[in-house]
N, C-alpha and C positions, 0 to 999 in steps of 0.2 A: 608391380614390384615396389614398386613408392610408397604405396599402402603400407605393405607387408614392410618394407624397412622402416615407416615412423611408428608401425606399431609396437616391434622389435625394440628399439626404443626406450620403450617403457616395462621395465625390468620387473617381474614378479608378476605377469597377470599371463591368462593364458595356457597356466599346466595345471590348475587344479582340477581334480577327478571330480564326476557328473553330481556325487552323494553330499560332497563338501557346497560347491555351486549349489543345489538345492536348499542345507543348510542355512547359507548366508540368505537366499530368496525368501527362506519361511521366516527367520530372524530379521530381516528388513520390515518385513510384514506386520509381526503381533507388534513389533518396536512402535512400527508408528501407528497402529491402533492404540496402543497401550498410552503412547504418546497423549492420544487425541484425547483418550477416555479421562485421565491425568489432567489435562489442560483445561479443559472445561470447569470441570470441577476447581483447578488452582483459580483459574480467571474469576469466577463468582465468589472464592472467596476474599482475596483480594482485592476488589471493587467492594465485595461485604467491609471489609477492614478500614478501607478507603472512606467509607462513607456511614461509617459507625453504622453496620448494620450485623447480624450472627451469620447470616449465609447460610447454606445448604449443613442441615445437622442431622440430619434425621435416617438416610439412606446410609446402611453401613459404619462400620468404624471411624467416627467424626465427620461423617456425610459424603466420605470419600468416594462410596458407589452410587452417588447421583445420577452420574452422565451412564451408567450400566442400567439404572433403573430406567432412564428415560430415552435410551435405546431401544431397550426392550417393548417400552409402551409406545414408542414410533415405530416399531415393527408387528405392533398388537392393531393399529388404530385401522380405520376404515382408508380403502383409497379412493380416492375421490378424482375422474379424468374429466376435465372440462367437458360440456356437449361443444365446444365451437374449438377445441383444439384438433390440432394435427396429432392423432394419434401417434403413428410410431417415430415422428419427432419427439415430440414430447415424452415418448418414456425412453428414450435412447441416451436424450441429456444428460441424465444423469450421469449415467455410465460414461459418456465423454468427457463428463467435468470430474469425476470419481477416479479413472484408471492413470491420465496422466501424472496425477499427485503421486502417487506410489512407483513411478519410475525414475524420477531424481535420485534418489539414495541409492541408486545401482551405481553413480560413479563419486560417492562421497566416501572422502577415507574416513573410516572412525578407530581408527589404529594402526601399528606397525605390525610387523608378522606375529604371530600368536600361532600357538599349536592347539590345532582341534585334533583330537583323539589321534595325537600321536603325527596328525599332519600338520606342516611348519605353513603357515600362508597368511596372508595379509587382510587385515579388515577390512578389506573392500571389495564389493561385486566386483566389478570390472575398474579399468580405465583406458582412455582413449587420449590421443595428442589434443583433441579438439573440445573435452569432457565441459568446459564451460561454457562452450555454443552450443553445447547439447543439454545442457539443463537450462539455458533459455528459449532452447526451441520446444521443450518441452512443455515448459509452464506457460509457454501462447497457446498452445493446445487445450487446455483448461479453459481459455475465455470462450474456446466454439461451444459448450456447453451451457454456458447462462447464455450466450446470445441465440441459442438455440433453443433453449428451458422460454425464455424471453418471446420469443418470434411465435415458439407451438403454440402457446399456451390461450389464443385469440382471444386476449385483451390487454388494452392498453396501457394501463400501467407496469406487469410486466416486458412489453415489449420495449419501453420508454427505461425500463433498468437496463434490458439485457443491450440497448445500444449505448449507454450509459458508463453499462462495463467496459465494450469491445473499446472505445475511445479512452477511457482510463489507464485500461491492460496496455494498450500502444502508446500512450502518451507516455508511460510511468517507466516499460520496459524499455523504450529509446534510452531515456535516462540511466537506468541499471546497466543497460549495456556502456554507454559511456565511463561509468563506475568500471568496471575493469578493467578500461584500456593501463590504467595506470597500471595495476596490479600487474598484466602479461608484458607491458615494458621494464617492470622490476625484476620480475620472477621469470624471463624469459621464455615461457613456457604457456600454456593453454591445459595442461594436464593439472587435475586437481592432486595427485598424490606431490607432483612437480613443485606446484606451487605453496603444497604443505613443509618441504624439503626447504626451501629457499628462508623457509621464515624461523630457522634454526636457532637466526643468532639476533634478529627485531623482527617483529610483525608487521604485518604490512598496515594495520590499521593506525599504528604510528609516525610512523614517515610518510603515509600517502590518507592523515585524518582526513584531508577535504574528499577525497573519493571515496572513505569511508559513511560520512557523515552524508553523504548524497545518495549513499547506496540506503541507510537506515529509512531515509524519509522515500525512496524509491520501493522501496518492502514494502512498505504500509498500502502505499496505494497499490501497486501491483495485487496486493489479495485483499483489494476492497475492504479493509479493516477501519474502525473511527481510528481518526476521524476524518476519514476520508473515505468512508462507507457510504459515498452516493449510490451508485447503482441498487440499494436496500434502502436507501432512506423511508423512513417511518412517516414520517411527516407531510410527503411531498407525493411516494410512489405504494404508499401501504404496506407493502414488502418487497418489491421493485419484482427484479426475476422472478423469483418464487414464491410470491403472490399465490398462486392456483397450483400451488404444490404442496402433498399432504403425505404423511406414511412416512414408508422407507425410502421414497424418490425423495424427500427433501430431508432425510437422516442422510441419502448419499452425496448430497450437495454442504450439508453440516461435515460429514466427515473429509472431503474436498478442501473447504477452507483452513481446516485446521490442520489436517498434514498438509498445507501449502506455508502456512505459518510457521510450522518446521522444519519446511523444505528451504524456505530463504533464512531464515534462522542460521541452516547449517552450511548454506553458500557463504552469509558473510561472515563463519566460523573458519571456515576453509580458506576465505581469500582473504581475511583482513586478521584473525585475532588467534592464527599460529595451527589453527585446523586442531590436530589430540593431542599436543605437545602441552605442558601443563605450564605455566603461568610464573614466572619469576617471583620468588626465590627457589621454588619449589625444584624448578630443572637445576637448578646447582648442587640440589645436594646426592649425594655419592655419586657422582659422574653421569648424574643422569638418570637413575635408576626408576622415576617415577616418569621417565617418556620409554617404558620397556613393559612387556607383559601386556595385561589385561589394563592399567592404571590409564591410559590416553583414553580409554572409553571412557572411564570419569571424569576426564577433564574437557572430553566434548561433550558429552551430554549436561555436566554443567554451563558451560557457555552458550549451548544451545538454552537453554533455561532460562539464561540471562536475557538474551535477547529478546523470550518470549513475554518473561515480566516489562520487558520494555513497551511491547505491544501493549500490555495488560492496562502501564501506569499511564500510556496514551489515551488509552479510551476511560477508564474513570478521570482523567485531567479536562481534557481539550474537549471545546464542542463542535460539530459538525461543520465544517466548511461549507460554505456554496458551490455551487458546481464553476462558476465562472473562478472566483478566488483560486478553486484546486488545479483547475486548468493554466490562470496566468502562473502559477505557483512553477509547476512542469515544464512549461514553453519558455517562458521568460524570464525565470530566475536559475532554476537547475539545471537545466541545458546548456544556458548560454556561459554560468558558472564549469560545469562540465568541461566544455571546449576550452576555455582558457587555462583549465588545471591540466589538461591533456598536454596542449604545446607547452607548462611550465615543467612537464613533467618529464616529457619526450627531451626538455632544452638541459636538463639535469643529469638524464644520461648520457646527452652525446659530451658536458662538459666533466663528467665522471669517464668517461669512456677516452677523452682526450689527457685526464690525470690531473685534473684540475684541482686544487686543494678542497673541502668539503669547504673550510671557514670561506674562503675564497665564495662558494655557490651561494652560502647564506649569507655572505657579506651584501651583494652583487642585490640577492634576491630582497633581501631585504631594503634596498634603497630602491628599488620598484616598484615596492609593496607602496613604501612612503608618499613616493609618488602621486603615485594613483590615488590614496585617503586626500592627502592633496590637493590634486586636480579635484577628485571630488566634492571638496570643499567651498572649492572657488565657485563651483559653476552655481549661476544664478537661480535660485528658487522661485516656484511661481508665487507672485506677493499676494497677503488676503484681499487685500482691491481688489485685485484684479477675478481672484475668486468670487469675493461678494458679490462683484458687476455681473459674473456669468449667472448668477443664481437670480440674480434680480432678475435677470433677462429670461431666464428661463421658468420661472413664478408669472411673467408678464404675457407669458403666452398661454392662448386658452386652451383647456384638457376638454377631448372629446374622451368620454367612456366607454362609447362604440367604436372608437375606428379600427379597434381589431376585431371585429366582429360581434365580439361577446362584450356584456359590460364588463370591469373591470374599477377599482375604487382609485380613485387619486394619491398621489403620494404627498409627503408633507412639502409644504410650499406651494401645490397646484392646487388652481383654480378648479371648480367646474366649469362648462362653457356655458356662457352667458350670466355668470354669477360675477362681481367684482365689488370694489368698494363704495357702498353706499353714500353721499352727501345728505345729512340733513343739518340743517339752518348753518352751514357753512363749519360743519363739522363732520368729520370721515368716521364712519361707520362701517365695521370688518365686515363682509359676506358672513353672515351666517347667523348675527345677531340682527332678531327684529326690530322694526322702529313702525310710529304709528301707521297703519293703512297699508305696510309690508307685511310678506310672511316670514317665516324662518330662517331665509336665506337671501334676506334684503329683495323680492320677489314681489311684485303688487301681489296681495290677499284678495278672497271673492267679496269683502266686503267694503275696499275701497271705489273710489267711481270713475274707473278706467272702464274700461271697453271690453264687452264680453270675448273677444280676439285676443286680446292680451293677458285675460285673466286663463285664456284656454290655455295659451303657448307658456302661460306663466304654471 
């Protein structure tokens, strides 16, 4: 009965006829292929523009049917199944990383009611009280896939992606979720049509920037994109997960990332930048007339668009992070930032909810803020002394190149072991330049007249 009354609730979902329903499912569909096909193509030439280059010209009207062509030729090509993979792991991956991407837009409004042939209904598959823990449970569902694609595929650089992923997907989606709490403390609700209603008269990406601004850098890595596309890094993992992935099995993990990148796209369209409500000054003129009709589909798939170039001018900008960097980045800056925007958040309602004046909130908050720059000001820096003296000390000790088992090269400052600074006639000579009777690395040579024991271990 609980169910059925919060479902009740939520006004306008629930009566349309099975033909309409179908409708919306096939239109959700070609949407975000068409999306995909579109994006590729923008992304390439954009980075082309970026980087003074012409970009994709050649396939179609201004090269626009590139990502069509090379579709096609990933579904022409050979498929190739590792001998040491887990077969029907490995081809199921896909498909586990491919279908959750296409169920988020089931509770995304992309308009107000519109008439389909004569029927009055709403741009939205469904909606539910709970519709934003359900397009987070969602998009976890996608990481079982490359860590799956990862694990089949028996070898180890994909395997070393797809755990790469699963840690990143959790590290990044902790943080996303924290990004909302603000937003269901404002918008009082969890329903995405709910919280499109609320932002009527300001968006939430304005009055709650910091949860905004935490959810943008929480996207990026949640779908593995630069520059925070570890789990794929080139450099380090070859192609990380899909490495030993060829054909339509790795055009279905291409098509995955990219309706994921419009899947959160259109989350922080919904909860932060007013959902299909169109854009100031635009909603002022004649009472509104361009948040009615067909017109809020243009105004979300423009801002969905926006978002995406923001991905876009990410990755021709910024270079690759380290994986350690990406990690302190999540655990120790955006989280513990998180939590503190939460209680200043939660401390603004209960003093709105008490009739607190707003100047009053920002007066208050604002001499906190002060504060804290403040205190941070004061607190003591670690001095270069004291830094110099640790480097010294750690220069002073000797590098073995075996003690992880494998060799491995010295970093700047180390030694080798048993190498250090040479004396000749009461003058210091670096490791590495000869002097007479040494070798190359201040080292007795076989033609000085030390001792054949010395010249061996030398």
């Amino acid at each position: 009965m609980i169910a059925a009354q919060s479902y009740d609730e939520i006004a306008g979902f629930g009566n349309d006829p099975w033909w309409i329903i179908a409708i919306k499912c096939v239109a959700i569909f070609v949407l975000l292929v068409v999306l995909t096909l579109f994006n590729i193509v923008f992304e390439r030439k954009v980075v082309a523009k970026m980087q003074h280059r012409v970009g994709p010209n050649r396939n179609g009207p201004g090269g626009w049917l590139q990502s069509l062509a090379d579709g096609v030729k990933l579904m022409l090509k050979e498929d190739i199944i590792p001998k040491a993979a887990d077969k029907p792991v490995y081809l199921v991956a896909p498909v586990i990383a491919a279908i959750p991407a296409f169920l988020i837009f089931a509770v995304i409004p992309l308009g107000p009611e519109v008439s389909i042939f004569g029927h009055e209904t709403r741009l939205q598959l469904t909606d539910m009280p709970v519709a934003v823990l359900f397009t987070l449970a969602i998009a976890s569902m996608g990481v079982y896939g490359l860590l799956l694609a990862g694990w089949s595929s028996g070898s180890p650089y994909p395997l070393l992606g797809g755990l790469r992923a699963s840690a990143q997907v959790i590290s990044y989606e902790l943080v996303m979720a924290l990004s909302f709490v603000g937003v269901f403390l404002f918008a009082g609700t969890m329903s995405t049509s709910g919280i499109v209603a609320e932002q009527e008269r300001l968006w939430f990406g304005i009055i709650l920037l910091p949860s905004f601004v935490v959810y943008l850098i929480s996207m990026v890595g949640e779908t593995n994109r630069a520059p925070f596309d570890l789990p794929e890094a080139e450099g380090e993992l070859v192609a990380g997960w899909g490495t030993e992935y060829s054909s339509i099995k790795y055009a279905m993990f291409f098509l995955a990332e990219y309706i994921n990148m419009v899947n959160v796209s259109a989350i922080a369209t919904t909860l932060f930048l007013g959902g299909w409500r169109a854009p100031w000054p635009l909603s002022a003129i004649n009472d509104g007339m361009f948040n009615t009709g067909w017109w809020p589909l243009l105004w979300f798939l423009a801002k969905v668009m926006l978002l995406i170039f923001v991905y876009i001018w990410l990755r021709g900008t910024l270079p690759r992070m380290r994986y350690d960097q990406f990690m302190h980045l999540g655990w120790k800056v955006l989280l513990p930032i998180s939590l503190v925007w939460i209680v200043a958040v939660a401390g603004m309602r209960l003093a709105f909810n008490e009739g607190i004046e707003r100047s009053q909130i920002l007066t208050y908050g604002g001499i906190a803020v002060a504060v804290i720059l403040v205190a941070s000001l004061l607190i003591p820096e670690k001095r270069d002394d004291q830094e110099a003296a640790e480097q010294a000390e750690r220069e002073d000790e000797p590098f073995d190149a075996f003690a992880g088992g494998h060799p491995v090269p010295p970093l700047p400052g180390q030694l080798p072991q048993g190498s250090g600074p040479v004396r000749s006639e009461g003058a210091t000579v670096p490791a590495g330049v000869g002097t007479p009777g040494t070798g190359t690395h201040g080292t007795p040579s076989a033609t000085s007249d030390d001792s054949p024991e010395e010249n061996g271990h030398a």
